[in-house]
C-alpha positions as CSV (number, residue, x, y, z in Angstrom):
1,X,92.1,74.5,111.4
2,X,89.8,72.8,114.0
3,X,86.2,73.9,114.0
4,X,83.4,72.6,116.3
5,X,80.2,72.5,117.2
6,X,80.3,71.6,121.4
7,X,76.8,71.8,121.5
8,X,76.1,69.9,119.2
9,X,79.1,66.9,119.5
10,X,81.0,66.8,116.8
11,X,84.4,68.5,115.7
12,X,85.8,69.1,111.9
13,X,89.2,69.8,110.7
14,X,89.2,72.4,107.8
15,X,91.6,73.8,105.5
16,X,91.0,77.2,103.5
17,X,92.9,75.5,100.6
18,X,91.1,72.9,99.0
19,X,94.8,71.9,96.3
20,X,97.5,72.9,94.5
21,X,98.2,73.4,90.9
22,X,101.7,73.9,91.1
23,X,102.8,77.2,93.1
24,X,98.9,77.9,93.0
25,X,96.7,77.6,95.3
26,X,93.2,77.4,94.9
27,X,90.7,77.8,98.2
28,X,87.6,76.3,99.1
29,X,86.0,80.1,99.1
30,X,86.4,80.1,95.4
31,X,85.4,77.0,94.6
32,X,82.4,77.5,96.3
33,X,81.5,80.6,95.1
34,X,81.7,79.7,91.3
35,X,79.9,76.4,92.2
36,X,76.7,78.8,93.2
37,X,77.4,80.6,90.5
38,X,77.0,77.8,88.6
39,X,73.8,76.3,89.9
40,X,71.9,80.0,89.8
41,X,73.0,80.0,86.1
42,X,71.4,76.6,85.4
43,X,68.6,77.4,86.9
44,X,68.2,81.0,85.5
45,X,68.8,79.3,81.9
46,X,65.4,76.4,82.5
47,X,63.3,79.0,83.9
48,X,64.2,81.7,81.5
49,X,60.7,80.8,79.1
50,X,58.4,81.2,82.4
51,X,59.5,85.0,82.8
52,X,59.9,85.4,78.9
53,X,63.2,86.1,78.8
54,X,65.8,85.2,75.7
55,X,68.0,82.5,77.3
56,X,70.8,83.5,74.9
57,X,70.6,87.1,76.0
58,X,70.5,86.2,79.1
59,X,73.8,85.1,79.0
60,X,75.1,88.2,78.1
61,X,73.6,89.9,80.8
62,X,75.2,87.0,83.5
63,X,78.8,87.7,82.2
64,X,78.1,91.1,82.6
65,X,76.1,91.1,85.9
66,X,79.4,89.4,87.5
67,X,82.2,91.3,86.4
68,X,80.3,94.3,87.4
69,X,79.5,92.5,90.6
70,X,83.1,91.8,91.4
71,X,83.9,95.7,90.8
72,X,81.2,96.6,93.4
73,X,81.4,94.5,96.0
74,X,85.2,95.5,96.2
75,X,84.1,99.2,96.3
76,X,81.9,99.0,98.6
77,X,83.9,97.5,101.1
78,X,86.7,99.7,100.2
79,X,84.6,103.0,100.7
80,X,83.6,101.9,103.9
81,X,87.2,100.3,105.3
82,X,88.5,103.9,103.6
83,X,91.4,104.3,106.8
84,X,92.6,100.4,105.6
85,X,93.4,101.9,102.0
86,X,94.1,105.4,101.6
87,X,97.7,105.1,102.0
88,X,98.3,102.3,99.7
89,X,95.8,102.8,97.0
90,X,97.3,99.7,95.0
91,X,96.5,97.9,97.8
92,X,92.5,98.3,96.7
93,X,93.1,95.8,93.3
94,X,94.2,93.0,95.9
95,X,90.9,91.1,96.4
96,X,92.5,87.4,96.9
97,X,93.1,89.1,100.5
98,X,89.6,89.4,100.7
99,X,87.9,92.4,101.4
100,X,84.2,91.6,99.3
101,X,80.8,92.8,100.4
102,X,77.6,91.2,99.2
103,X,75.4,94.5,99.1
104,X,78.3,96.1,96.8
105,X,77.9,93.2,94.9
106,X,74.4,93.8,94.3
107,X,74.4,97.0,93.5
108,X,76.9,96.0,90.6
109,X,75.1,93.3,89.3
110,X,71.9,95.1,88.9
111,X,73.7,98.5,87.0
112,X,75.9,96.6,84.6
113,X,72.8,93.8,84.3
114,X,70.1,96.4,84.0
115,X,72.9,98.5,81.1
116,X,73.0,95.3,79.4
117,X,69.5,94.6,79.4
118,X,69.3,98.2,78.2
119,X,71.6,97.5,75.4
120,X,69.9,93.9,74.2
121,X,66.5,95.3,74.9
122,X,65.6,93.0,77.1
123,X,63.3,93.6,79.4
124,X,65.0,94.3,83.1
125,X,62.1,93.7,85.2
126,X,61.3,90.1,83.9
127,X,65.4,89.9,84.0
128,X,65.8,91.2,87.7
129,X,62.8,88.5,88.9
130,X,64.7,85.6,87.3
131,X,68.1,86.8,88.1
132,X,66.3,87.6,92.2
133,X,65.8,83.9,92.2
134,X,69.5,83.5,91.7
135,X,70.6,85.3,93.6
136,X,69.5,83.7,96.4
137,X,71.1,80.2,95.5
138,X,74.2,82.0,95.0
139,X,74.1,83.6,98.7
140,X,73.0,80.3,100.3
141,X,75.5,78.7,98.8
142,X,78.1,81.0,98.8
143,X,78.1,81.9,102.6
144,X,79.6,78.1,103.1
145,X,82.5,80.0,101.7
146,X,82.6,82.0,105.0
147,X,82.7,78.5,107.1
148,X,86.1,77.8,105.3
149,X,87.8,81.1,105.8
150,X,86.4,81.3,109.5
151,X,84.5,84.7,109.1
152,X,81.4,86.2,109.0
153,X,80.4,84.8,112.0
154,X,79.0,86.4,115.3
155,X,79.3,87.6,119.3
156,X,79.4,85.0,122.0
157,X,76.5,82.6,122.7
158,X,76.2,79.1,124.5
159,X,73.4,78.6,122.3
160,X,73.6,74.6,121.3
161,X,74.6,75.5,117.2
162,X,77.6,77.5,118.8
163,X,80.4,77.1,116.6
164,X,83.9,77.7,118.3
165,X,87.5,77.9,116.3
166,X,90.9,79.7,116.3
167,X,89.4,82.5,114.7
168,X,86.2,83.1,117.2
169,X,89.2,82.8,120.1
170,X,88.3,79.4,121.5
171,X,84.5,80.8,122.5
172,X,81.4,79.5,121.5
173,X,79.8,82.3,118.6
174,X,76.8,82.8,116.1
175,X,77.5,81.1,113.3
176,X,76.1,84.0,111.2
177,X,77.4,82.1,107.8
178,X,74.9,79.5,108.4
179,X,72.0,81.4,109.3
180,X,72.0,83.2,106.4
181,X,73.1,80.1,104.2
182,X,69.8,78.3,105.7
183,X,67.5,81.5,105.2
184,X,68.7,82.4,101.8
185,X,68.3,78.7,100.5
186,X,64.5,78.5,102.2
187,X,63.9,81.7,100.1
188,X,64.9,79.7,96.9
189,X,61.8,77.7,97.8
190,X,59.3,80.5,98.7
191,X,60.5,82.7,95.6
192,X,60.0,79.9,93.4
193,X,56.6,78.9,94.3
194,X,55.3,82.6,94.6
195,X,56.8,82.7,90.7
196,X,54.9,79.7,89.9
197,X,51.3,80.3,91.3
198,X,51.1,83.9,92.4
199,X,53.3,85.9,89.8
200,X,51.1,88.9,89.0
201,X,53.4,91.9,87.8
202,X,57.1,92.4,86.4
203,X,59.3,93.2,89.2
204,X,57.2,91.1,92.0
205,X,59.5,88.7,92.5
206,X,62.6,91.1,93.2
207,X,60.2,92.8,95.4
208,X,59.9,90.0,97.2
209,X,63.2,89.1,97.3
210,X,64.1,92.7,98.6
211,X,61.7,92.2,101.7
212,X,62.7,88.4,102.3
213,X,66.7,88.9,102.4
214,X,66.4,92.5,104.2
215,X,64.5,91.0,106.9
216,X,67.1,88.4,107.5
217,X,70.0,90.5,106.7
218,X,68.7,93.6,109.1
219,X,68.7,90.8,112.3
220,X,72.0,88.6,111.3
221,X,74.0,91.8,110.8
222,X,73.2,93.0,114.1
223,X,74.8,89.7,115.8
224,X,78.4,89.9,113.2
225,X,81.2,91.2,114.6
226,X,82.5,92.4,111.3
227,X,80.4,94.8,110.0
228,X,81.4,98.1,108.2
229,X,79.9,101.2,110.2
230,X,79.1,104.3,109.2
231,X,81.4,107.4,109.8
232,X,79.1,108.9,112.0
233,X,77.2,108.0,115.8
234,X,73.7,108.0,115.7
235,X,72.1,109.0,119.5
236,X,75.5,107.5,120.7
237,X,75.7,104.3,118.7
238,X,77.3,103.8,115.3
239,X,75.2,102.5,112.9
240,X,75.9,99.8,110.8
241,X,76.1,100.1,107.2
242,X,74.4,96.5,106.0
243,X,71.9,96.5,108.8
244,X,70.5,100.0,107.8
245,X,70.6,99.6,104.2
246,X,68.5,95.9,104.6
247,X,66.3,97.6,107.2
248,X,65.5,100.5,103.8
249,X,65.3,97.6,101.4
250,X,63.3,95.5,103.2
251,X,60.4,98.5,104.1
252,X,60.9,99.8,100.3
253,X,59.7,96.2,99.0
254,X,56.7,96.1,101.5
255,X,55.7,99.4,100.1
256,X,56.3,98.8,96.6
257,X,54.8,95.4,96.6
258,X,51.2,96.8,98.2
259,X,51.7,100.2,96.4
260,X,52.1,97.8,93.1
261,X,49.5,94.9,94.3
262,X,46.9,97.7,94.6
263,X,47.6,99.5,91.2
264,X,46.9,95.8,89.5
265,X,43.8,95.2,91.2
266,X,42.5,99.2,90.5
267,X,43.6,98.3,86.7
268,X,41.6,94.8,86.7
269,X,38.3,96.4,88.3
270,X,38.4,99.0,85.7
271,X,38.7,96.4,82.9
272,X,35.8,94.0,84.4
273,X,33.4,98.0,85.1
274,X,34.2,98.4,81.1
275,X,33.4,94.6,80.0
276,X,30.0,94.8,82.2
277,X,29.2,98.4,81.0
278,X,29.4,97.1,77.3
279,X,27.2,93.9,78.3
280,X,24.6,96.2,79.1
């Protein structure tokens, strides 16, 4: 499949399948998912220490996290594509035709992590921050998996990034994949550094991540031209499932970061009144 970039002068020639083993085929969209799988795990396991974690527990809670991740992301988008099911139910357990959505991922990842967690008792704050981190590298990463299916991108523009393909009808559209790639992979950064110098309570970091992905998640959705709606209109528009779910989790984290930020601070002054008081 051709792909370019008119704006920007150059053309490439894809192909969803990257080889063959055989009768087998194995695509570029896998490949690249497990490779970000990959890195978020490396990088989980050498930063384990800085959020105490058990690195060997951890690994546990990974194996876990992704089957359970799998599970949701494919019933989320079938709950929501319902009409595209219902009358071939079998036709639910064929995710190689894809049919995966990132928030039902999520969701998965963080019940059948936190259970484990539960199980190993280890703690699923310190967990969630770590595994917030990684999630992030697996998203940037992952959404290059989009480019080489030709999906997940957006509505007409002549804006100079435009991409334009077979699949996006020979006009110039958002490449949506690539915004979010860029802003998840900038948020690997910010994450990081806010972990390093300015990690004050358990659950910060996912709090962050909450407000830094539903911010870019609540504006990129609204350009896609893929989305999974809501059953209902809304003032005569249909909302959109992803867009008002990131527009929730990204006011939730503000709240719950200040709510959280200003319970620490209450908890240090009262420390510092009882240290003076017993110096006098």
């Amino acid at each position: 499949m051709k792909v370019s970039f008119p704006g920007l002068g150059f053309d490439l020639d894809i192909d969803r399948v990257a080889f063959k083993l055989g009768s087998v085929s194995v695509y570029w969209y896998g490949i690249i998912i497990a490779t970000g799988l990959i890195i978020a795990c490396v990088y989980g396991f050498r930063r384990a220490k800085h959020f105490d974690v058990n690195s060997n527990k951890l690994l546990n809670v990974i194996i876990v996290g992704v089957v359970c991740a799998i599970v949701g992301a494919r019933l989320y988008y079938v709950a929501f594509s319902w009409d595209s099911y219902k009358d071939n139910l079998l036709s639910i357990l064929y995710i190689n035709k894809g049919g995966l959505a990132i928030y039902g991922g999520l969701i998965g990842a963080i019940i059948g992590g936190g259970i484990c967690c539960k199980m190993q008792k280890l703690n699923f704050l310190s967990t969630l921050d770590l595994a917030s981190i990684g999630f992030l590298i697996g998203q940037g990463i992952g959404r290059w998996g989009n480019f080489f299916n030709q999906e997940a991108f957006g509505t007409e523009t002549d804006l100079p990034w435009r991409m334009v393909s077979d699949n996006t009808g020979g006009v110039g559209v958002h490449p949506c994949f690539l915004y979010e790639s860029l802003w998840c992979l900038l948020g690997v950064l910010v994450l990081h550094i806010i972990s390093n110098k300015w990690y004050r309570f358990k659950g910060q970091i996912f709090l962050c991540y909450m407000v830094w992905y539903g911010a870019e998640r609540m504006v990129v959705e609204g350009l896609r031209t893929d989305s999974l709606y809501l059953p209902f209109t809304l003032f005569g528009y249909t909302p959109r499932v992803s867009q008002i779910l990131s527009a929730v989790i990204f006011l939730t984290g503000i709240i719950l970061l200040i709510v959280f930020r200003n319970k620490k601070n209450t908890k240090h002054s009262r420390i510092e009144r009882k240290y003076t008081d017993k110096v006098k």
